[in-house]
VMD Tcl script that draws the C-alpha trace (Angstrom):
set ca {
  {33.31 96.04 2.18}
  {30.87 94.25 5.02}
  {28.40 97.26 4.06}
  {28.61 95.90 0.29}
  {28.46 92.04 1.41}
  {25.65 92.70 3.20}
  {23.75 94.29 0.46}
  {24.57 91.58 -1.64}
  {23.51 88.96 0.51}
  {19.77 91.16 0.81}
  {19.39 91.19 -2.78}
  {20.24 87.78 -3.52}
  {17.63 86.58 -1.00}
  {15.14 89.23 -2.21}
  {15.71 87.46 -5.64}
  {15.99 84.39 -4.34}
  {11.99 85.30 -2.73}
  {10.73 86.50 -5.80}
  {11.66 83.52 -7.75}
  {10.17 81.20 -5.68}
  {6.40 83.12 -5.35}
  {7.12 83.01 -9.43}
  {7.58 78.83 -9.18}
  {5.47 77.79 -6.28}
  {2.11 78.30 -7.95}
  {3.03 77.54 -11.23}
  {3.47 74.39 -13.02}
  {4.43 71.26 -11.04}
  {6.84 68.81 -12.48}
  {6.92 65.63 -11.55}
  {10.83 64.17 -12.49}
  {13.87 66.43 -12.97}
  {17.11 64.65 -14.10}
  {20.42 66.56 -13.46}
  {24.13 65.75 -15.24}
  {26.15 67.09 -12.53}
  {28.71 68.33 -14.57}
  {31.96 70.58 -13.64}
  {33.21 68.96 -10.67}
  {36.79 68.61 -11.63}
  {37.11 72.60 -13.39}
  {35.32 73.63 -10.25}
  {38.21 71.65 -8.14}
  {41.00 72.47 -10.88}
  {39.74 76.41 -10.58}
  {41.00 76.27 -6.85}
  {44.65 74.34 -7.12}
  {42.83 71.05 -5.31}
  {42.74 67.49 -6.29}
  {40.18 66.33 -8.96}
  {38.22 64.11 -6.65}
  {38.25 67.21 -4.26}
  {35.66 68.75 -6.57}
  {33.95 65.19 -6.74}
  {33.81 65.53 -2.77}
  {31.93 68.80 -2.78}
  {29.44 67.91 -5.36}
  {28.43 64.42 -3.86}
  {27.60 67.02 -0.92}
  {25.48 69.22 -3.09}
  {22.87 66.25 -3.99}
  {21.97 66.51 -0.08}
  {20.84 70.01 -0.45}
  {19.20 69.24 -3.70}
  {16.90 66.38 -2.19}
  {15.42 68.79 0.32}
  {15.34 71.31 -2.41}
  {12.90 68.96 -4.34}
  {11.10 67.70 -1.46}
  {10.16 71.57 -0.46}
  {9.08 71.52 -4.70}
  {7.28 68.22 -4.19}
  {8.79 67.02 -7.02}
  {8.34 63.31 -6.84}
  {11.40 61.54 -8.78}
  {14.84 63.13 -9.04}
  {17.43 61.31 -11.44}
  {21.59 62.29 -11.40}
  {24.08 61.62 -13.93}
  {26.57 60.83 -11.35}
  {29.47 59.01 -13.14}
  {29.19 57.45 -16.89}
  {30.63 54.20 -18.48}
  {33.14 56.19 -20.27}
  {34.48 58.11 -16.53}
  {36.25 54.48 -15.85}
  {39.15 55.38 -18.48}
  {39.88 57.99 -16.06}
  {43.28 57.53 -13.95}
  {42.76 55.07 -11.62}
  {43.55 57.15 -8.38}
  {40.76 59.62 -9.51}
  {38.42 56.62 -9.62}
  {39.56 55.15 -7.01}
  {38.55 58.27 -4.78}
  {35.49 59.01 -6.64}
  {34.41 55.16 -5.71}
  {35.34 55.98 -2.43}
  {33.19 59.32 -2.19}
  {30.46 57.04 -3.26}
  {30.34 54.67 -0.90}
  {30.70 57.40 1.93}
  {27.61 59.99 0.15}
  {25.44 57.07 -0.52}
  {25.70 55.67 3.29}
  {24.74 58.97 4.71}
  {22.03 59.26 2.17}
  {20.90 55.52 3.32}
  {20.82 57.73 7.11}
  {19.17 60.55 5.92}
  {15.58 61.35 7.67}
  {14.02 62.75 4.89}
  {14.56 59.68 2.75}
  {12.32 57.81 5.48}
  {10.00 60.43 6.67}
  {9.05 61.08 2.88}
  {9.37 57.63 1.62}
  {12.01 57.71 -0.57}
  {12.85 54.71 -2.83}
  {16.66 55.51 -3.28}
  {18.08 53.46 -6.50}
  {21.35 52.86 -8.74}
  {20.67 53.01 -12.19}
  {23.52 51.88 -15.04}
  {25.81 48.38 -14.96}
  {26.13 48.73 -11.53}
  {27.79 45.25 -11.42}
  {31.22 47.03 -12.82}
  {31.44 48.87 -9.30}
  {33.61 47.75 -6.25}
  {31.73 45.16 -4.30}
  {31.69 47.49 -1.56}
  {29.99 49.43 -3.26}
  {27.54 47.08 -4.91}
  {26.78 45.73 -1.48}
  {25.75 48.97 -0.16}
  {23.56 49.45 -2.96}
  {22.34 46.60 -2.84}
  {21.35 47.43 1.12}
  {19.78 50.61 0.29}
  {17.81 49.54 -2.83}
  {16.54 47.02 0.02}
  {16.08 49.51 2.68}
  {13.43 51.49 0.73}
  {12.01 49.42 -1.93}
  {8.81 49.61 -0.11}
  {8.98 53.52 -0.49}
  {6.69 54.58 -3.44}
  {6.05 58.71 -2.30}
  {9.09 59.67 -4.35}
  {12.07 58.51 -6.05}
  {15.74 59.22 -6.09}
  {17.79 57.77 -8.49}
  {21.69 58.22 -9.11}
  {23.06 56.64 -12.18}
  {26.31 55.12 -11.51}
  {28.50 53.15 -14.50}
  {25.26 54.38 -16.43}
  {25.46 55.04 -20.18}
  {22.62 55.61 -22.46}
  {23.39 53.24 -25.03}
  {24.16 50.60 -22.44}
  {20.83 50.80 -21.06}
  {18.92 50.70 -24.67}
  {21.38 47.59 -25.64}
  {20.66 46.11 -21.88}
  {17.08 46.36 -22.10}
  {17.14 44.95 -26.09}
  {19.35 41.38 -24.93}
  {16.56 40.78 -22.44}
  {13.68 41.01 -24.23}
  {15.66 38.97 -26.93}
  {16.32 36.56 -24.01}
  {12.47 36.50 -23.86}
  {11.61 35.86 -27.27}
  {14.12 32.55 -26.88}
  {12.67 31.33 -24.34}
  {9.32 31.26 -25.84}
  {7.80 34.35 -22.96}
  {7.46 36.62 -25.90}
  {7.18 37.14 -29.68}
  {8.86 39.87 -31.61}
  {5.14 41.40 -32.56}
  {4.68 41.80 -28.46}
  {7.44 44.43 -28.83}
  {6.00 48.03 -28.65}
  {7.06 51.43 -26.58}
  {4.95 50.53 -23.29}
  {6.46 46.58 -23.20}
  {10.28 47.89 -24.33}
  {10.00 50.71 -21.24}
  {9.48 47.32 -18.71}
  {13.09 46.99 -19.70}
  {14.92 50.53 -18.89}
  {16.95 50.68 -15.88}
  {14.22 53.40 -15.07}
  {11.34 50.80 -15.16}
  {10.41 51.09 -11.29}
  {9.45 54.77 -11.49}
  {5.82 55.88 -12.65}
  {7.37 58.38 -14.89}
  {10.29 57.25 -16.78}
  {10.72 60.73 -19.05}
  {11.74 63.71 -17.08}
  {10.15 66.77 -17.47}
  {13.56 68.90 -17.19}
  {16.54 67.66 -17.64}
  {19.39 70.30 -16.50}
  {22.82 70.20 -17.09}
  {25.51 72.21 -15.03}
  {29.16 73.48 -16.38}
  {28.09 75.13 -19.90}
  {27.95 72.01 -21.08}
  {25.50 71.69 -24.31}
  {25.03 68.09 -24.61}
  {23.89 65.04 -23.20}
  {26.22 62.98 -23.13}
  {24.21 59.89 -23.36}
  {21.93 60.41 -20.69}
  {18.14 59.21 -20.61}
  {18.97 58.44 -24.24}
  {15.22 56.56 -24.60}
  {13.80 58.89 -21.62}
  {14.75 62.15 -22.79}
  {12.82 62.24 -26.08}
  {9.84 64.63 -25.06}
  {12.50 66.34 -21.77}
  {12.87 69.97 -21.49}
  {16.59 70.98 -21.90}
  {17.88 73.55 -19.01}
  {21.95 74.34 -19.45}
  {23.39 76.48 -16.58}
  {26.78 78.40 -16.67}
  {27.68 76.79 -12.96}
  {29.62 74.01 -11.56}
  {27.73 71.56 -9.93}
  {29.07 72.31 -6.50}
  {28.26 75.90 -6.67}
  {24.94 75.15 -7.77}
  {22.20 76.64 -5.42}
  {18.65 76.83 -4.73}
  {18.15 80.05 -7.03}
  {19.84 77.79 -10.18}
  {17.38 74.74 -9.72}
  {14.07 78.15 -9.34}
  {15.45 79.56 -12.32}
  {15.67 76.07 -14.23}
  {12.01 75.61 -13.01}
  {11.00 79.20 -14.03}
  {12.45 78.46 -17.20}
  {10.70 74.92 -18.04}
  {7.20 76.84 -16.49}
  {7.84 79.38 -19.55}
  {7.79 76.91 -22.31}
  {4.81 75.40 -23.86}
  {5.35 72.23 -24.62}
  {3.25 70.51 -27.77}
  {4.71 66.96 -27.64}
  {4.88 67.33 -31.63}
  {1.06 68.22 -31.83}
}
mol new
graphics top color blue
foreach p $ca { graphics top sphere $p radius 0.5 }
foreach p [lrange $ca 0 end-1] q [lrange $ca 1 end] { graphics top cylinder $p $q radius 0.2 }
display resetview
């Protein structure tokens, strides 16, 4: 049984090799979003608690920023919990809030965030979170909003609508107030208005979505237009570096025409 772990192990790395001498030279992206999906059939699968499987995926988005660094992919965006996740029972939020606040504090610690300038940000209404919460944001979003090498952002009370009606009632606030007219209103001046507005590159290139899941859910709804669709048959805490080179791979493979 060792003797057939063993060879296992060898061939996944030999893959695992292969794939990334495939990726390395080709075709650099510059944002990949990621709707970490599967958390709670990934807990459910293994008789634990849903906000177990919450636990072990908040852990996974460590591994993944030093997966993208090594890519030198320059803005990372997660789907981390929607609008629509706060009609879930309130213990499971409760805990998930609580996982937050713990994940996002280490990631406020972590030394690759400062050594490779990092601008870490919450995307979505964040003012519906605990003020806990909201205050640590608000400590981290001021911690590296000097950072402009690469960008990590996790959307948190995000939904996709929300952020297309957000960004319309300022702009209409605008026009009231006499800063705009409604003929000032094209793609370039309505994108000053996403929740994404800080990054150079609003639209990711990929956008990959773990579980099985099809769909997305509301996600980048504005963003997403021109995005590269990626959808892996793996719960977000299993998810390893050979899912995120074969997502790559995959994108790499495509030939993408914007509509020309």
């Amino acid at each position: 049984m060792l003797k057939t772990l063993l060879s296992t192990i060898g061939v996944y790395k030999l893959y695992e090799r292969w794939l990334w001498n495939q990726v390395k030279n080709g075709v650099k992206l510059e944002h990949i979003a990621i709707i970490l999906d599967g958390n709670r059939r990934w807990a459910a699968s293994r008789s634990l608690e849903p906000w177990d499987g919450h636990f072990y995926g908040a852990s996974k988005t460590e591994e993944l920023l030093r997966w993208c660094l090594k890519l030198d992919v320059k803005s990372v965006t997660l789907y981390a919990f929607s609008t629509e996740n706060f009609n879930r029972p309130s213990k499971e939020v409760e805990e998930i809030m609580s996982i937050f606040e713990d994940k996002l504090r280490k990631i406020s610690e972590n030394e690759d965030v400062h050594e490779h300038k990092v601008r870490v940000k919450a995307i979505g209404r964040v003012n519906l979170l605990p003020k806990r919460l909201q205050e640590l944001i608000h400590d981290i979003e001021s911690a590296t909003k000097e950072y402009d090498e690469h960008f990590l952002n996790v959307a948190l009370a995000y939904g996709g609508r929300a952020e297309i009606i957000d960004a319309a009632r300022k702009i209409a606030r605008k026009v009231l107030e006499g800063e705009m007219i409604p003929d000032d209103i094209e793609e370039d001046v309505f994108e000053r208005f996403l929740y994404t507005s800080h990054m150079p590159k609003q639209d990711p290139d990929l956008i990959i979505r773990t579980s099985g899941e099809e769909r997305l859910s509301g996600f980048l709804l504005y963003q997403s237009a021109y995005s590269e669709l990626c959808f892996l048959d793996v719960y977000w805490p299993e998810f390893r570096w050979i899912d995120l080179l074969r997502a790559i791979r995959t994108y790499q493979k495509r030939k993408r025409k914007f509509g020309k």
